[in-house]
TORVODREN-388281 format. One record per residue (C-alpha): residue in three letters; x, y, z. Coordinates in steps of 0.02 Angstrom, whole numbers, plus 32768, in hexadecimal, padded with zeros to 4 digits. Layout:
// TORVODREN-388281
AlaXYZ ...
END
This chain:
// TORVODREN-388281
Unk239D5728BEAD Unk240C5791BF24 Unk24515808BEA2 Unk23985830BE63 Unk23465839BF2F Unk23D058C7BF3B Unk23B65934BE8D Unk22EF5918BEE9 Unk23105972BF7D Unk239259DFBF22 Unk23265A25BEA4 Unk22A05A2ABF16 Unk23055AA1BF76 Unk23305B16BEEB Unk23BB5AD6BEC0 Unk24035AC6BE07 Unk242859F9BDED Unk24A659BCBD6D Unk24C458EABD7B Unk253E58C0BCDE Unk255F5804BD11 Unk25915768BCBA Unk251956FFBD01 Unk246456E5BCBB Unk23D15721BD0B Unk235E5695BCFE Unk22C156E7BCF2 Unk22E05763BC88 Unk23885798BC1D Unk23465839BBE0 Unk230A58A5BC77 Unk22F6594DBC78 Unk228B599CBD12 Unk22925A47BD46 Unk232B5A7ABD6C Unk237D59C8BD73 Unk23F55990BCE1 Unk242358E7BCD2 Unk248F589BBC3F Unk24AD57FBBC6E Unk24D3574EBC1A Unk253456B4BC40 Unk25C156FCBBC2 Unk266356C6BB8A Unk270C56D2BBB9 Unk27525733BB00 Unk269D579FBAEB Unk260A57E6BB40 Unk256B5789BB07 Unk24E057E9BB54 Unk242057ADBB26 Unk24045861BB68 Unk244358BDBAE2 Unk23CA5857BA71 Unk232958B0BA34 Unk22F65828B9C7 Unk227357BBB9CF Unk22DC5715B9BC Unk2345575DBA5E Unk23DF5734BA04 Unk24735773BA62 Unk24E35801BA41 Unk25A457E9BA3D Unk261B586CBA73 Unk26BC5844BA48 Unk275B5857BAB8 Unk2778580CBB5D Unk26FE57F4BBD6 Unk272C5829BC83 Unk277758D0BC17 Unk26C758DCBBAF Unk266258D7BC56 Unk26B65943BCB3 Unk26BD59CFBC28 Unk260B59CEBC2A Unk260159DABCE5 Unk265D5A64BCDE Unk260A5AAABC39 Unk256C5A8ABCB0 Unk25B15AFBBD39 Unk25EF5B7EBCD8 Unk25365BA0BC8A Unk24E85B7EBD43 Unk247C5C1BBD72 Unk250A5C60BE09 Unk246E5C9EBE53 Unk24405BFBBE8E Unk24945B68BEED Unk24C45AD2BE83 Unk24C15A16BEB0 Unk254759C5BE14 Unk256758F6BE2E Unk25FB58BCBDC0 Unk2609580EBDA9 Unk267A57B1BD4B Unk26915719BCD4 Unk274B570DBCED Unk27595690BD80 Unk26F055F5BD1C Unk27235577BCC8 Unk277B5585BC43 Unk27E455F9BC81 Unk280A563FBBD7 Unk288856D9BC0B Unk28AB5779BB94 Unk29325774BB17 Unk298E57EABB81 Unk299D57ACBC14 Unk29D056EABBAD Unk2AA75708BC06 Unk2A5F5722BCB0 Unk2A89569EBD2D Unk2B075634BCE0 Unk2B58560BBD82 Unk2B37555BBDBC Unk2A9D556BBE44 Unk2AAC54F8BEF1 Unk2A45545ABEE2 Unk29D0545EBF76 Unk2A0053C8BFF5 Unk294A5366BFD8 Unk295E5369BF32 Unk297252BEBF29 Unk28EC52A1BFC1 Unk28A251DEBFAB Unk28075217BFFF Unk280C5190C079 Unk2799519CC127 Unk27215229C0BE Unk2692521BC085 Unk266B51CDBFE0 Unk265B5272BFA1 Unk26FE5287BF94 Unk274651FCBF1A Unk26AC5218BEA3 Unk26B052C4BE79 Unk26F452EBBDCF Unk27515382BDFD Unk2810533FBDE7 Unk288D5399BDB0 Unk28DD52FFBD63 Unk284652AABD3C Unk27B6531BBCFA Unk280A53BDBCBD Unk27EA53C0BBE9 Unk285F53FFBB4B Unk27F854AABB4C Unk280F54D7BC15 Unk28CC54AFBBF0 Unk28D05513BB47 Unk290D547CBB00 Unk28EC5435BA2E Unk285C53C7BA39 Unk28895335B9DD Unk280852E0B96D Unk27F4520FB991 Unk279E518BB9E9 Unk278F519FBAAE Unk2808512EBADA Unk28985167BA9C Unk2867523BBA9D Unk27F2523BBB38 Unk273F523BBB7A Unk26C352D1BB59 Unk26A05332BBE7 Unk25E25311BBDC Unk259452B9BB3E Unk24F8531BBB2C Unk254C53BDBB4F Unk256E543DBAC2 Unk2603547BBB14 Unk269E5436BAD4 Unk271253D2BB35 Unk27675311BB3D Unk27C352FEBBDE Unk288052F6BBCC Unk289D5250BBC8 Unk291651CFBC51 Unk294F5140BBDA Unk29B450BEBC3A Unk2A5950E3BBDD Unk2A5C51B1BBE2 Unk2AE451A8BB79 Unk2A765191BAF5 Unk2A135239BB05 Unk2A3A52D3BAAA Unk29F7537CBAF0 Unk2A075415BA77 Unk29D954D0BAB0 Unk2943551DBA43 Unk298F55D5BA40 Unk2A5255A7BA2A Unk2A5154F5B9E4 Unk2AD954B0BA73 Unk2ACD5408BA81 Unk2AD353B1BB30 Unk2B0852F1BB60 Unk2B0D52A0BBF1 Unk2B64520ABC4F Unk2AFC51DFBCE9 Unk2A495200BD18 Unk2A925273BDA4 Unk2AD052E6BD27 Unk2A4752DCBCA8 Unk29C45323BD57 Unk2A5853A2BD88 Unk2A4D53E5BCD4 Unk299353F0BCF3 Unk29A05443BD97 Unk29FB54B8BD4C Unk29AC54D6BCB0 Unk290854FCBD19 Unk2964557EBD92 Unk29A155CDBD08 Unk290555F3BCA3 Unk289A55F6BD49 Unk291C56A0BD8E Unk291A56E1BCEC Unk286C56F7BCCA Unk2851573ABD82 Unk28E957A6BD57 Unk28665800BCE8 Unk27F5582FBD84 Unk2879587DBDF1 Unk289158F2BD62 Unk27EF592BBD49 Unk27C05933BE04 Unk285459B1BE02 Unk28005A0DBD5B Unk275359F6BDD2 Unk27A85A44BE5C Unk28245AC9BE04 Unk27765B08BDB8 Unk27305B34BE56 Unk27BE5B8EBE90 Unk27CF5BE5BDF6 Unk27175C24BE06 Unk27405C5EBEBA Unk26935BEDBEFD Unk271F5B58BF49 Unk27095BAAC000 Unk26485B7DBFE9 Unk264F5AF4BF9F Unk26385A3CBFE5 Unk26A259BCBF7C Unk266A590CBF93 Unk26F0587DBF4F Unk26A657CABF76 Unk2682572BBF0E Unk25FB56A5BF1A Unk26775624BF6D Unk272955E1BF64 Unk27795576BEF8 Unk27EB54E8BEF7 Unk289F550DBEB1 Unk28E35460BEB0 Unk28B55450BF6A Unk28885395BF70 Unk28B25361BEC3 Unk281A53D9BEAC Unk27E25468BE20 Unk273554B4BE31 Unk26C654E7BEDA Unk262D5484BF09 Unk2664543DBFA5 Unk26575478C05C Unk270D5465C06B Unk277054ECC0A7 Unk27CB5543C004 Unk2726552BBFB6 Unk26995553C04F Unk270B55E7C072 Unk26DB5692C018 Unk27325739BFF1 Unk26E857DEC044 Unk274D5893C048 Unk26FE591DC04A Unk273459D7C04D Unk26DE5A6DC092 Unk27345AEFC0D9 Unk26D15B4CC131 Unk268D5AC0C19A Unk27085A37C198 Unk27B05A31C1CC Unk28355A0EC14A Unk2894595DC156 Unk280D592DC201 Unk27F05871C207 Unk2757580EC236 Unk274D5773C275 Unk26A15759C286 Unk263D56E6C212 Unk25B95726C187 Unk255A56B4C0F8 Unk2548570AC051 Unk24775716C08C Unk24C057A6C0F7 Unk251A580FC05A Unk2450584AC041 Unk241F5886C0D5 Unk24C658D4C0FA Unk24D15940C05B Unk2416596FC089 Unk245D59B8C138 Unk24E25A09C0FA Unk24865A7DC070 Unk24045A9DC0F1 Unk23915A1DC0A6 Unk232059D6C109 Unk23235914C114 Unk22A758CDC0BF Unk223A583BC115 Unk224457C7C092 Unk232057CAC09E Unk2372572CC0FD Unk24065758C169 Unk244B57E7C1D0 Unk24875898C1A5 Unk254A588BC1F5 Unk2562593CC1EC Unk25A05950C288 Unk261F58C3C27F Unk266B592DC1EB Unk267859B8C284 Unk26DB5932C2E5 Unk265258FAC35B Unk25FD5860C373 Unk25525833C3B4 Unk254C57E3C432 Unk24C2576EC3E6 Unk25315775C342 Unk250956BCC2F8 Unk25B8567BC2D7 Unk258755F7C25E Unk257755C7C1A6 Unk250D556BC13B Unk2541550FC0A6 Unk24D754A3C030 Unk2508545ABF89 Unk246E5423BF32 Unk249C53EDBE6E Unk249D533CBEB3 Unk24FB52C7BE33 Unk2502533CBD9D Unk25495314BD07 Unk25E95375BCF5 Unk2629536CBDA4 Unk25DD52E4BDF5 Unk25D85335BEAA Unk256C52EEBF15 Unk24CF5365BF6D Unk250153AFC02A Unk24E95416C0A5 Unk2534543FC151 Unk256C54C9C1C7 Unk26035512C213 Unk262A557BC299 Unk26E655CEC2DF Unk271A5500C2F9 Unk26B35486C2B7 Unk26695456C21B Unk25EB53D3C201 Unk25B0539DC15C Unk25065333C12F Unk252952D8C07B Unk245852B4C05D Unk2487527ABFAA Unk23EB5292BF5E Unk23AC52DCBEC9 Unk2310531BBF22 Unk22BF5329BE5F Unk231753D0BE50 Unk233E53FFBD9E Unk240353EABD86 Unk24185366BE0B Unk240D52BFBDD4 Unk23CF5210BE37 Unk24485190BE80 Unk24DC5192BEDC Unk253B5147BF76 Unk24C95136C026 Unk24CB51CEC094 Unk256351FDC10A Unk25AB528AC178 Unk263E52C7C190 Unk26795339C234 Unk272053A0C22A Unk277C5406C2BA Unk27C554A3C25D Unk282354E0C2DD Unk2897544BC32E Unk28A45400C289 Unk28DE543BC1F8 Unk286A548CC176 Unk27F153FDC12B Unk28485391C1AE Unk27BC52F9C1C6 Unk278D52ECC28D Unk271C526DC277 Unk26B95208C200 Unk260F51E8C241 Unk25BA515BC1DB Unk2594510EC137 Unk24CD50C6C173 Unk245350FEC0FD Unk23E25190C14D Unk244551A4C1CC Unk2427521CC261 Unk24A3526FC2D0 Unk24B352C8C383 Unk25525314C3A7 Unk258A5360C45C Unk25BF5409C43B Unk25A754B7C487 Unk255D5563C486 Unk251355A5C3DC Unk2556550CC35C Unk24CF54ACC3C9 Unk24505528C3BA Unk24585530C30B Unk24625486C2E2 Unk23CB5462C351 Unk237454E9C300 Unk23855494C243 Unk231253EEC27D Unk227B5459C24B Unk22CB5466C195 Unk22EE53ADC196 Unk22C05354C0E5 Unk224652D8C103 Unk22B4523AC0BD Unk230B5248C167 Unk228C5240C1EF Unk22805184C234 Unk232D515BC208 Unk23965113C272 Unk240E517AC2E8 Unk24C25156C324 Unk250951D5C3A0 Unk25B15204C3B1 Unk26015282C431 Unk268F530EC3FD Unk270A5311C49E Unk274D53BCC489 Unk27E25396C4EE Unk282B52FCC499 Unk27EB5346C3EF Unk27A4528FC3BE Unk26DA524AC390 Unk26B251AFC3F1 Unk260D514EC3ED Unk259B5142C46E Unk254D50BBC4A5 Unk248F5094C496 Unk244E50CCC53D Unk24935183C506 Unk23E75189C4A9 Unk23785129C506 Unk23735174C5B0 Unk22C351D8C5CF Unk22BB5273C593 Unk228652A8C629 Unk231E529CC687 Unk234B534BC63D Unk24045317C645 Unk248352A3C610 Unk24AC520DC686 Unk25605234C6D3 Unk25B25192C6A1 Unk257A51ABC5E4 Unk25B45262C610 Unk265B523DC626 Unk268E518DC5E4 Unk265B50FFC5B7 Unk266D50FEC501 Unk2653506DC491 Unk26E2508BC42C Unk27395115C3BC Unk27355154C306 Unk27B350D6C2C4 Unk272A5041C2D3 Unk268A508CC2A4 Unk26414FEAC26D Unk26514F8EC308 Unk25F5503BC36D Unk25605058C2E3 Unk252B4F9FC2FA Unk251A4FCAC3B1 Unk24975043C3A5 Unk23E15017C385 Unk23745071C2FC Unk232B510CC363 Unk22865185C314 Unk22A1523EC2E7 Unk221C524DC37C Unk226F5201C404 Unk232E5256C3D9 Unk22D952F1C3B8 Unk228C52F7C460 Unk233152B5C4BE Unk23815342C45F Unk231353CDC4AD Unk23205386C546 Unk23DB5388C550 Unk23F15428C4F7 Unk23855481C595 Unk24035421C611 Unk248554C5C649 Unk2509544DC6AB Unk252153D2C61A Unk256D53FAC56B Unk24E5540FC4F4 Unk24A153A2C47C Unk247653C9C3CE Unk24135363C33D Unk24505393C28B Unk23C15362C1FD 
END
């Protein structure tokens, strides 16, 4: 896991390691090596619950009591203060606070009382996407339950108080239920006892909305004050100068974007992560970069910056010097997203993966369970999806590609989004090769997909170029009839795209051509 590849190298180094996390360590919740400390669990919003603390032979857990994101950050600082000063120190704080429930401290229970804005897609019908998109049970309306609202849980059958969140699971939960007549339903809140009716569905998914802001900004409320308690320490000690302050997250999250709560997706609010970072003697304050990094870089980086040396084993790139405010020139402006819990029970996202670079986003929905533990079979045939994020607004779709089972794809684009798409064929799953392959082309200028028709893929190889009249025209027909242009193309092998791939990608005059798995 990342966090344990860095306390490696870390205490490797001589360094003093502290993790105090919320999230379990699979292979081991009690690890103490050398100089590395972890206390770590899965925890709870209202205690610490940390299998570490645990000496017995059952492993039963050991409760602090208090508030989470306060407990763990005491003992990160508790951790600091008995650190041998002698010595550099490598501390990861991670908290519980953002999950789900989003069960905020009592103190913080009169903060944001002011109506929030209702994002513009929150109502999004999730026409021209990808199946994806209507199946997921991620809905603010739809899938939040009584305990994510802090809402009385009524007792009754599921018709009239709601289904349970997942049947099997031990955590409780019946969705908030949509009766036809909302007039009829009765919300009450656990900690005050105010009771809440409603007149239309609109209001009853407003009140929602709400509800979730509210308890989602107070629980993170709890973070920004002990980041500052993280941060006051440090300056308090005197050792803030030297000291490199990471803030980041694992990935965004939908905030009513989309009708949506939760992450999962390689949609923007949700593909999009957090990273600030503070050092002063090497970084300039309020600097912004605008290059792109993956979270496989955070490693590596961290490893420059202490004078670590990367390890062979780490993905990714040290970007150290784009933290100094200059970029390589082979800098690899491109990320890779993949969503692999295909079908699970609770959220019912489907498995993905795709790339993006500064303007374009394409997305591969595979929908398989690949026999992963946590996925789950079945689901809708495979699709893709291809978004401009610069002309169009964020998440704005550019074009939907196809809905053929196993479908291929070769895109025209240019420079590095080419290489690296071209590059992924040798990480292909095997339930693609041989499938058939419609090609589309992105004209940058008109900002549109159109098909191509089928000679695009059957000229030879050879040829080392693309015929001018496909180059420039020609085209079957656009995005808005799909149908009518994937019925036009014949079923090509991986073999014969894959070499009229290579041989277009070496052509300099022509815009490149790219094969995404």
């Amino acid at each position: 896991m990342l966090y344990q590849a860095i306390a490696k190298e870390a205490e490797i180094n001589g360094r003093c390691v502290n993790l105090t996390d919320r999230q379990a360590c699979a292979e081991d919740h009690a690890l103490r090596t050398g100089q590395i400390y972890f206390r770590t669990d899965q925890g709870l919003h209202l205690s610490f619950v940390s299998a570490a603390d645990s000496c017995s032979s059952e492993r039963q857990p050991y409760r602090t009591p208090g508030y989470a994101t306060d407990i763990i950050t005491d003992k990160s600082i508790d951790w600091m203060k008995k650190r041998d000063p002698d010595r550099p120190f490598f501390l990861m704080c991670h908290h519980k606070a953002p999950h789900r429930s989003w069960e905020h401290h009592y103190k913080h229970s009169n903060l944001y009382t002011d109506p929030i804005k209702v994002p513009d897609t929150f109502t999004d019908d999730y026409k021209n996407r990808a199946r994806a998109a209507a199946a997921v049970k991620m809905r603010v309306a739809e899938d939040l339950t009584y305990f994510d609202l802090g809402l009385v849980e009524p007792e009754g059958p599921r018709e009239l108080v709601g289904e349970k969140l997942f049947d099997h699971w031990t955590w409780k939960g019946r969705k908030i239920p949509q009766p036809d007549d909302v007039t009829s339903l009765t919300l009450r809140d656990k900690a005050t006892g105010q009771v809440f009716t409603f007149t239309s569905k609109a209001e009853l998914a407003e009140f929602k909305f709400q509800r979730y802001m509210q308890r989602y900004l107070r629980t993170i409320h709890s973070i920004d004050e002990n980041v500052g308690r993280m941060l006051g320490w440090l300056d308090q000690e005197g050792i803030a100068e030297n000291t490199i302050v990471v803030y980041t997250s694992d990935q965004g999250f939908f905030l009513g974007e989309h009708g949506w709560c939760d992450k999962r997706f390689m949609y923007e609010e949700s593909f999009q992560m957090p990273f600030l970072i503070r050092y002063p003697k090497a970084i300039k304050p309020g600097s912004v970069c605008d290059d792109i990094i993956c979270n496989v870089d955070f490693a590596p980086t961290f490893c420059d910056l202490a004078g670590v040396q990367v390890p062979s084993y780490m993905q990714g790139t040290s970007f150290k010097e784009l933290l100094h405010g200059q970029t390589p020139k082979d800098w690899q402006q491109v990320a890779f997203h993949r969503y692999w819990m295909h079908n699970d029970a609770v959220h019912n996202a489907y498995a993905h993966y795709g790339v993006r670079d500064q303007r374009y986003k394409l997305v591969y929905w595979y929908n398989e369970d690949l026999g992963i533990e946590g996925a789950r079979p079945g689901g809708p045939e495979k699709e893709w999806e291809l978004f401009d994020c610069v002309e169009a607004t964020k998440s704005q779709h550019v074009g939907r590609v196809a809905r053929v089972c196993g479908v291929g794809l070769v895109v025209f684009i240019s420079g590095h989004f080419k290489y690296i798409l071209r590059t992924t064929v040798v990480n292909t799953h095997p339930h693609v090769h041989g499938s058939p392959i419609p090609a589309c082309r992105l004209n940058p200028i008109m900002g549109k997909t159109y098909f191509l028709p089928p000679d695009f893929l059957s000229f030879p190889a050879a040829q080392g170029e693309i015929p001018e009249a496909i180059q420039l025209g020609q085209l079957v027909s656009s995005i808005d009839d799909p149908g009518h242009a994937i019925a036009t193309l014949p079923p090509l092998s991986m073999t014969v795209v894959t070499r009229s791939v290579k041989a277009l990608s070496s052509s300099t005059g022509s815009p490149g051509a790219c094969l995404a798995p």
